[in-house]
C-alpha positions as CSV (number, residue, x, y, z in Angstrom):
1,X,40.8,-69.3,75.3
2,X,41.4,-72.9,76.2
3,X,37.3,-74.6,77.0
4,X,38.1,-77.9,77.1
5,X,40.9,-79.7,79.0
6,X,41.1,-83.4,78.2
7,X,44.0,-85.5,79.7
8,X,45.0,-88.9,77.9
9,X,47.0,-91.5,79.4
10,X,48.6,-92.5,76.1
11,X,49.4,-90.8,73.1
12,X,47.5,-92.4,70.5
13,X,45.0,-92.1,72.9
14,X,45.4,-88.4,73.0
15,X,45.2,-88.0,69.1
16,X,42.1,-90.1,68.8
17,X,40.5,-87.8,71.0
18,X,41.7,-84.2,69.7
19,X,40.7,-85.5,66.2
20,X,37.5,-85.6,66.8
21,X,37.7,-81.9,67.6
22,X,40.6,-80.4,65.2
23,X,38.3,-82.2,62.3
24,X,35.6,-80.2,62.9
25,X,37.6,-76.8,63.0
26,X,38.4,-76.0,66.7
27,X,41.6,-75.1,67.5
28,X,43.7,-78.0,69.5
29,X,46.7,-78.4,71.0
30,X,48.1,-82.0,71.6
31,X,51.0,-81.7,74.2
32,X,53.3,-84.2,75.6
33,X,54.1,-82.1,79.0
34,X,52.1,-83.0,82.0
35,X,54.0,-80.1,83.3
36,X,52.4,-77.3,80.6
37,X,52.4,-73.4,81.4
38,X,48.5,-73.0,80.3
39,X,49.5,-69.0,80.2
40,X,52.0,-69.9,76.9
41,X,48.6,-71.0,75.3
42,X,48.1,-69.2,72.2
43,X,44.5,-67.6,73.1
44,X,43.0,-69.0,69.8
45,X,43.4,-72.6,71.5
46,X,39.4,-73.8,72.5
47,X,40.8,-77.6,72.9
48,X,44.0,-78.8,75.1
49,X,44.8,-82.1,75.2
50,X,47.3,-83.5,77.2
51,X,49.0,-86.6,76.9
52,X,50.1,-87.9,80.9
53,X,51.5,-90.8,79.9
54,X,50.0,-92.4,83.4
55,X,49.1,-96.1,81.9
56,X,52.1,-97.7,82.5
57,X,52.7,-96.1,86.0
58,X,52.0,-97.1,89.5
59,X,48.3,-95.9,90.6
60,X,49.4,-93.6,93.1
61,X,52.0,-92.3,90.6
62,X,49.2,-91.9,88.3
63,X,46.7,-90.0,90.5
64,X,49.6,-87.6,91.3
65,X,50.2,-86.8,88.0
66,X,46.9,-86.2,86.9
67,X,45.7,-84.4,90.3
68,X,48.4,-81.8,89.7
69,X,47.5,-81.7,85.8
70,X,43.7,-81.0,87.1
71,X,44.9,-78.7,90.3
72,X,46.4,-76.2,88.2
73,X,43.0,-76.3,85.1
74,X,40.9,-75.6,87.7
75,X,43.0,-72.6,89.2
76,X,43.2,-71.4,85.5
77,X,39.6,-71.5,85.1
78,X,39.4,-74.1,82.6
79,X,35.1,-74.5,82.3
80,X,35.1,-78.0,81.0
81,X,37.6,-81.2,81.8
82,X,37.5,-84.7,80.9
83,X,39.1,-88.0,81.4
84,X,40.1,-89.3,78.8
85,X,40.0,-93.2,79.4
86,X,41.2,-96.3,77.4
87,X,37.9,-98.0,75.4
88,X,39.3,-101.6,76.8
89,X,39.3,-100.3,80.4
90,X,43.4,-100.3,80.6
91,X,45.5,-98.4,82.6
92,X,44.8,-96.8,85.9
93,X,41.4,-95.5,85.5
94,X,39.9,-95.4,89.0
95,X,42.5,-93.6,90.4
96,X,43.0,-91.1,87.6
97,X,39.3,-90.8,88.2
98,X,39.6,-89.9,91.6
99,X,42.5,-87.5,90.7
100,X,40.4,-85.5,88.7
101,X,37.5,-85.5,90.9
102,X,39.7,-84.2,94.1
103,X,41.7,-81.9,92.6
104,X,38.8,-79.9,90.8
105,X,36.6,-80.3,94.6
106,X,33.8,-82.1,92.4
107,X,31.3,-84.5,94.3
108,X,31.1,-86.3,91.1
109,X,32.6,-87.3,87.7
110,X,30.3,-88.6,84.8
111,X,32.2,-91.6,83.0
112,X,30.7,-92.4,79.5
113,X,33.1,-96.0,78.9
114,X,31.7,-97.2,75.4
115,X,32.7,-96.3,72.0
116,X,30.1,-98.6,69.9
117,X,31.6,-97.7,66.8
118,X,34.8,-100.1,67.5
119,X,32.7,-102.6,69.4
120,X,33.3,-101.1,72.6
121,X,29.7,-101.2,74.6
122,X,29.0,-101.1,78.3
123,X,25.5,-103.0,80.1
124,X,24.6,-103.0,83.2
125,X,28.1,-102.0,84.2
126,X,29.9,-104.8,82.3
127,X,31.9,-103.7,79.6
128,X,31.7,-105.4,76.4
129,X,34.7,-105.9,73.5
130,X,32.6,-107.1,70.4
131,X,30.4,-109.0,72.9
132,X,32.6,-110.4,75.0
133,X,33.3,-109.2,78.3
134,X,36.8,-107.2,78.5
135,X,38.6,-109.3,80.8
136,X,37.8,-112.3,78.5
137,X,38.6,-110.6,75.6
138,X,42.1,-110.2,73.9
139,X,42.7,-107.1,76.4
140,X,42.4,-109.7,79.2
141,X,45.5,-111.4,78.1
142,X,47.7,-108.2,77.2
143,X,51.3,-109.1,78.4
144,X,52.0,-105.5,79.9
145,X,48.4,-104.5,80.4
146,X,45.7,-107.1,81.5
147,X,41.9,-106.3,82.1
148,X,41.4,-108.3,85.0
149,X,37.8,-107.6,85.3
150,X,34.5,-106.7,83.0
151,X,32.6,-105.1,86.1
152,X,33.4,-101.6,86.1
153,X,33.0,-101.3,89.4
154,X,35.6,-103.8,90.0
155,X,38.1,-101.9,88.3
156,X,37.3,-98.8,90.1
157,X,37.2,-100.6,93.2
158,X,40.6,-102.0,92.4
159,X,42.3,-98.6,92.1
160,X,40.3,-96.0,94.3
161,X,37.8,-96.4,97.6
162,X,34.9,-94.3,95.7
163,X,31.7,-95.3,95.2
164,X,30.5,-96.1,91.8
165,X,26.9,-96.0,90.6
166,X,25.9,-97.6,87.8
167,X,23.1,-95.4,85.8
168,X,22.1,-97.2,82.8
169,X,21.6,-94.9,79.6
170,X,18.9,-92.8,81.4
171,X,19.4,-89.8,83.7
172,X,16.6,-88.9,85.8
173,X,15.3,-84.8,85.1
174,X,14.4,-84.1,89.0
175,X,17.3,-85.6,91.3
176,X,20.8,-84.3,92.0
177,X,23.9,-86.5,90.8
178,X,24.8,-89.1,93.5
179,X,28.6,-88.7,94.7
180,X,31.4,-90.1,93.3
181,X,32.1,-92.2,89.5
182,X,28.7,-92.3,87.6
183,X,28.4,-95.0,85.3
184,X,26.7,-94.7,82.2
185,X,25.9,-97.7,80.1
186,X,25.5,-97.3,75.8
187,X,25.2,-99.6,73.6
188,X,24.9,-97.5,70.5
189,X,26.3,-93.9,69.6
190,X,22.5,-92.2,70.2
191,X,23.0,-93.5,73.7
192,X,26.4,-91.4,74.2
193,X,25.1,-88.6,72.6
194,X,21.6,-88.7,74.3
195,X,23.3,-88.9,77.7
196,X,25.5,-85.8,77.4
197,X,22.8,-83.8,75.8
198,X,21.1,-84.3,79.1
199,X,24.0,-84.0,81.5
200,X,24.8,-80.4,79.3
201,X,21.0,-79.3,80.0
202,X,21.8,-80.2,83.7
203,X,24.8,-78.5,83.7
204,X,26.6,-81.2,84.7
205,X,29.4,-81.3,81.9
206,X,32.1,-79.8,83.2
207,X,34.2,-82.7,85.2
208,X,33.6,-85.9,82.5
209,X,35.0,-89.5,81.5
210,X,35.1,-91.3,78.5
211,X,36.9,-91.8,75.3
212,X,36.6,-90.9,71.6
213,X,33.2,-92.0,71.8
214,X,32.3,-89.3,73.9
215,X,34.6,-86.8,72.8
216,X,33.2,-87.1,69.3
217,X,29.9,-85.4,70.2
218,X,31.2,-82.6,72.5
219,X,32.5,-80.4,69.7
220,X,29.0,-80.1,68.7
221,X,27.5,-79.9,72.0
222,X,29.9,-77.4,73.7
223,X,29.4,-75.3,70.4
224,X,33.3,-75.8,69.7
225,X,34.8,-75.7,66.4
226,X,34.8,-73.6,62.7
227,X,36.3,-74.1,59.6
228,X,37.4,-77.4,59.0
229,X,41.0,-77.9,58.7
230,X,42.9,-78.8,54.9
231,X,44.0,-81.8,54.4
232,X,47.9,-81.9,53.7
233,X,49.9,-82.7,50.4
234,X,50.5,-86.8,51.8
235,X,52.6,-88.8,50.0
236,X,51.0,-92.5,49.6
237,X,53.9,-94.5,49.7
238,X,53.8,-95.6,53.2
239,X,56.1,-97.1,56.0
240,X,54.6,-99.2,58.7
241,X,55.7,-99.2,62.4
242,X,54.1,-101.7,64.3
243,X,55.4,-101.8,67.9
244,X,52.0,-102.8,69.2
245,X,51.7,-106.8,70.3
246,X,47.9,-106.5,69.9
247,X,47.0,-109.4,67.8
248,X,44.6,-106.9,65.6
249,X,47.9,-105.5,65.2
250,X,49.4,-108.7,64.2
251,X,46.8,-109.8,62.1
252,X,47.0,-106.5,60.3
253,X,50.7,-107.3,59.6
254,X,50.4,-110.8,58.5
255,X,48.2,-109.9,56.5
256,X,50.0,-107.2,54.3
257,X,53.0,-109.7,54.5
258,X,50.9,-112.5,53.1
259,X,49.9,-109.9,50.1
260,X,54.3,-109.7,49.6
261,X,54.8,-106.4,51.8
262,X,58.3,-106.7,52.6
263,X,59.0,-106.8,56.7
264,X,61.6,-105.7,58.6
265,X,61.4,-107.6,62.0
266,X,63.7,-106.4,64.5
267,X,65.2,-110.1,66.6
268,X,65.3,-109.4,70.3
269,X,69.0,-108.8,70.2
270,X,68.7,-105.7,68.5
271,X,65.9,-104.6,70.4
272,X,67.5,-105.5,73.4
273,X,70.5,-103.8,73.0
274,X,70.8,-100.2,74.4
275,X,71.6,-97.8,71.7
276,X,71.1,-100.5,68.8
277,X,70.1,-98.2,66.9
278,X,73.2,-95.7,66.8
279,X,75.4,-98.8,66.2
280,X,77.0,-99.8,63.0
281,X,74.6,-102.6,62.7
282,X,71.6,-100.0,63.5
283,X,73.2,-98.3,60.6
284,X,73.4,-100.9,58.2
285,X,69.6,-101.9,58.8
286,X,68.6,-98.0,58.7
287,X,69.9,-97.9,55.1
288,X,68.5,-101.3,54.1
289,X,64.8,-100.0,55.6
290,X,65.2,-96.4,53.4
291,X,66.1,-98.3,50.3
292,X,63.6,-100.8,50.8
293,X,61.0,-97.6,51.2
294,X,62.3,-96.1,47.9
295,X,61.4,-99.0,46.2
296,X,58.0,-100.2,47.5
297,X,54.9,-98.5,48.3
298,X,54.9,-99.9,51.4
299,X,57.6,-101.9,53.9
300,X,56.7,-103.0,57.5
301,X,58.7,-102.1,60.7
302,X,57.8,-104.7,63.6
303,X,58.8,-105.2,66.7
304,X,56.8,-108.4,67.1
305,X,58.8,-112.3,67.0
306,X,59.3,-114.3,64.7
307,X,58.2,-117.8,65.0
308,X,60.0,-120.4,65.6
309,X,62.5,-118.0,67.5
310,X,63.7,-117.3,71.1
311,X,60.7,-114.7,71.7
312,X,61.5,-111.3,73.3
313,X,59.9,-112.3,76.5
314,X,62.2,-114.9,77.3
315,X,65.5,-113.6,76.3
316,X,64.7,-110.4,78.6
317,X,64.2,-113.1,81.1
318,X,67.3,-114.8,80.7
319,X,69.0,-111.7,80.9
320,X,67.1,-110.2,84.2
321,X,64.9,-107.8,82.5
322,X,61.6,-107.0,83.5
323,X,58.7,-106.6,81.8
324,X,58.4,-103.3,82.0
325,X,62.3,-102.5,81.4
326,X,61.8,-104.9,77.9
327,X,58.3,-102.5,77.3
328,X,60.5,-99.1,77.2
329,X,63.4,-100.0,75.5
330,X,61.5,-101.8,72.8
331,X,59.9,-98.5,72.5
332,X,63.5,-96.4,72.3
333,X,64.6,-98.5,70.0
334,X,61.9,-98.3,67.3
335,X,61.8,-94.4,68.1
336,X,65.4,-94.1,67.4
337,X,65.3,-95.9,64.1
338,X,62.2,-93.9,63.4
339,X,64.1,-90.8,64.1
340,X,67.4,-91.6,62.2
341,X,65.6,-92.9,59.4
342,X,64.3,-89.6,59.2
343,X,67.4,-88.2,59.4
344,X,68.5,-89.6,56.7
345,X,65.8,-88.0,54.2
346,X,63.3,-90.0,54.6
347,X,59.6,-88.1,53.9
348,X,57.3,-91.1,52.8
349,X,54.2,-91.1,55.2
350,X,54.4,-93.0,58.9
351,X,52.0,-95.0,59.8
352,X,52.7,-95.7,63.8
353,X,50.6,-98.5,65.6
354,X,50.7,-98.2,69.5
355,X,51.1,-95.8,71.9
356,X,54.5,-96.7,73.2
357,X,55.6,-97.0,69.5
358,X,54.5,-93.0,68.7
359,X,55.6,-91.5,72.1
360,X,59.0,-93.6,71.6
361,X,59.6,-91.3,68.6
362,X,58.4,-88.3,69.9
363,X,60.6,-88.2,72.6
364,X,63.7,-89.5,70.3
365,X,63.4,-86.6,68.2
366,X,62.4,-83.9,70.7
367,X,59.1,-83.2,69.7
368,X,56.2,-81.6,72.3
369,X,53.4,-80.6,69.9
370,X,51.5,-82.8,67.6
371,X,48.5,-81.6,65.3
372,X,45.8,-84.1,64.0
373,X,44.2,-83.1,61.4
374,X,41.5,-85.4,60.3
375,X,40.5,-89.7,60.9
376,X,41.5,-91.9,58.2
377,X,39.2,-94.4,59.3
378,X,37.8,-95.1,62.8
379,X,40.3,-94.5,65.8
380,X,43.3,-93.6,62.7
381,X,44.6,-90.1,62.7
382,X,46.3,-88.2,60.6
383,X,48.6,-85.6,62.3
384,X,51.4,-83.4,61.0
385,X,54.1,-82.8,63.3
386,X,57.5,-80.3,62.8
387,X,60.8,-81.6,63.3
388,X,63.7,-80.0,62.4
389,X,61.4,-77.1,60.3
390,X,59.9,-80.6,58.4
391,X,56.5,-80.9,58.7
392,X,55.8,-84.6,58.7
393,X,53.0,-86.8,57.8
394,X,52.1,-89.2,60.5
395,X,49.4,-91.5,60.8
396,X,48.6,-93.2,64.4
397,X,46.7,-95.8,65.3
398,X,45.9,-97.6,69.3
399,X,46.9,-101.6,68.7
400,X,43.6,-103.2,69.0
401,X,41.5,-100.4,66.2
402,X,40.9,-101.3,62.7
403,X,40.3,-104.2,59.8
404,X,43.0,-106.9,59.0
405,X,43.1,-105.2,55.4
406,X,44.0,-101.7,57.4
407,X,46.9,-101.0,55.2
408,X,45.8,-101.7,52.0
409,X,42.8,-99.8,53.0
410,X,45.1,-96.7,53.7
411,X,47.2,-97.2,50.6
412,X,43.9,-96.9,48.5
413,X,42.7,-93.8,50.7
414,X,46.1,-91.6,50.4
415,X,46.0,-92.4,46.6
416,X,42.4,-91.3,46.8
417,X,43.7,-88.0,48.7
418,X,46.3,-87.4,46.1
419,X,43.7,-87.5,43.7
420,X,41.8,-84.5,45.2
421,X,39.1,-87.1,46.1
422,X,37.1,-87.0,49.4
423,X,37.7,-89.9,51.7
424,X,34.9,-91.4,53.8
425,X,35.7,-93.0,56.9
426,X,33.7,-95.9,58.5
């Protein structure tokens, strides 16, 4: 029986979230149709997670999608829903907000923003990236997604006409919730975790907001969970696909480059170019990628320029494209070389950075179930997925989580699960 409903607005999103659940035993179900039949649900399922896909879309596009997501939960009888948001405030989170609220006939929603653990904090209403407000941060220059704005309230305000309340980290025993968005500030993890012990002693859990900082206390208090999931034979030779322009992201890269990874940057031509990657070129640098992986422990996909080059950016421009057309077939392509790579024989572990980048390949190769399966470190999942009767090793990661040494972090970590030994994250 499905308790728990959460709808992400990305995919890595989505996996960051359900991790924190499958890890601790209870039996979730990543999806990538907004459009599930909650009746095919095998009744052993306690945690849905749904993956929308709203960030990139229009805000009343968004709130459509997610209203009819929550609509039908609530008809089901789904007990307990949640919002899952971005940690940097991206995408359209007052509206989706407001979707959930008026589509389950709630008076209010309770939005937990922080995740302290990745240096995500919210005070006073402003939230924080590593002590710097969010819209001056490295999410406020995002070339697809910009933070405009470090007041919450702002960025409700900017998507949806509902009143916002800023509550600090306390919640008051005697009076009602006030209507509409409550804020809650935290600065530290006890904060999250105090504040939803409180709202679950006033009932008050069952229409909620926040992201994997939140959702990594509710398996314990909505009593969800078991026996703790096996970790999966994982081969440690590793592929990288970085399709994320993050610059953690980058850094991440330049820095396993810098220790002689070999990298595989794809020029704007070839990502430019519908169906690239079915072309005889595609094929030639398929192979070259594959042998490249046979002989290293680890080799770099990236999507990111070159310096010194035409970027991306402006040959899109040149040729009319729009930012958001250059967004989604820079995805399709790295999906498709993902996918024929895989094709080919390919079964080293994946490593995918960015949420475009993982739900490129997903929907290249057909796939509508995903299964994490344990973090590698903070915010990096492990999931297996089946394609084709394979079941694949992939690792997933949002853009702007993790150390610079990341990958040689991992490499040391799947060598450590290899060796039967126990891998502590964080």
């Amino acid at each position: 029986m499905i308790k728990l409903l959460i709808i992400s607005d990305d995919f890595t999103g989505a996996l960051d979230t359900g991790v924190q659940f499958a890890a601790n035993g209870a039996a979730t179900y990543v999806a990538v149709d907004s459009q599930i039949d909650y009746t095919q649900i095998a009744s052993n399922i306690e945690v849905l997670v749904i993956d929308a896909e709203t960030r990139h879309l229009e805000k009343n596009a968004a709130y459509e999608t997610v209203f009819s997501i929550v609509q039908k939960a609530s008809k089901f009888g789904i007990p307990y829903i949640m919002k899952k948001t971005d940690s940097a405030m991206r995408g359209n989170i007052g509206a989706e907000l407001m979707a959930v609220m008026q589509a389950s006939g709630s008076r209010c929603i309770h939005f937990i923003p922080g995740f302290p653990q990745m240096g995500r904090t919210t005070v006073n209403g402003i939230h924080y990236i590593n002590e710097i407000p969010v819209a001056e941060s490295i999410f406020g220059q995002d070339p697809f997604e910009p933070v405009r704005y470090s007041d919450i309230r702002q960025i409700i305000a900017s998507q949806c006409e509902l009143e916002t309340h800023i509550m600090g980290t306390s919640i008051p025993e005697s009076c009602a919730p006030a209507e509409g968005i409550i804020v809650y500030d935290s600065s530290c993890d006890e904060d999250i975790k105090n504040i939803a012990q409180k709202l679950m002693k006033k009932d008050e859990m069952h229409l909620i907001a926040g992201c994997a900082g939140l959702a990594s206390k509710l398996s314990q208090i909505l009593n969800l969970g078991g026996e703790k999931p096996r970790i999966p034979e994982i081969r440690s030779n590793m592929l990288v696909a970085c399709g994320s322009v993050n610059p953690v992201s980058v850094a991440q890269c330049d820095d396993a480059e810098c220790k002689g990874i070999p990298c595989f940057r794809l020029t704007p031509d070839q990502k430019m170019t519908p169906d690239w990657a079915e072309s005889c070129d595609g094929d030639e640098f398929v192979q070259q990628l594959y042998n490249s992986s046979e002989n290293n422990h680890m080799v770099i996909l990236d999507t990111n320029d070159k310096e010194n080059i035409e970027s991306t950016a402006v040959y899109a421009q040149k040729r009319g494209v729009s930012t958001e057309e250059m967004r989604t077939q820079i995805m399709s392509v790295m999906g498709g070389i993902l996918k024929r790579l895989i094709d080919t024989g390919f079964d080293n572990t994946i490593l995918i950075m960015g949420g475009d980048s993982l739900i490129g390949f997903i929907r290249q190769a057909g796939i509508k179930v995903i299964s994490p399966v344990c973090e590698m470190d903070c915010g990096v999942v492990l999931s297996q997925l089946n394609y084709k009767g394979k079941m694949l090793n992939v690792i997933s990661k949002s853009g702007g989580f993790g150390k610079k040494t990341l990958f040689s972090d991992l490499s040391q970590m799947l060598l450590k699960l290899n060796e039967g030994k126990e891998v502590v994250k964080c």
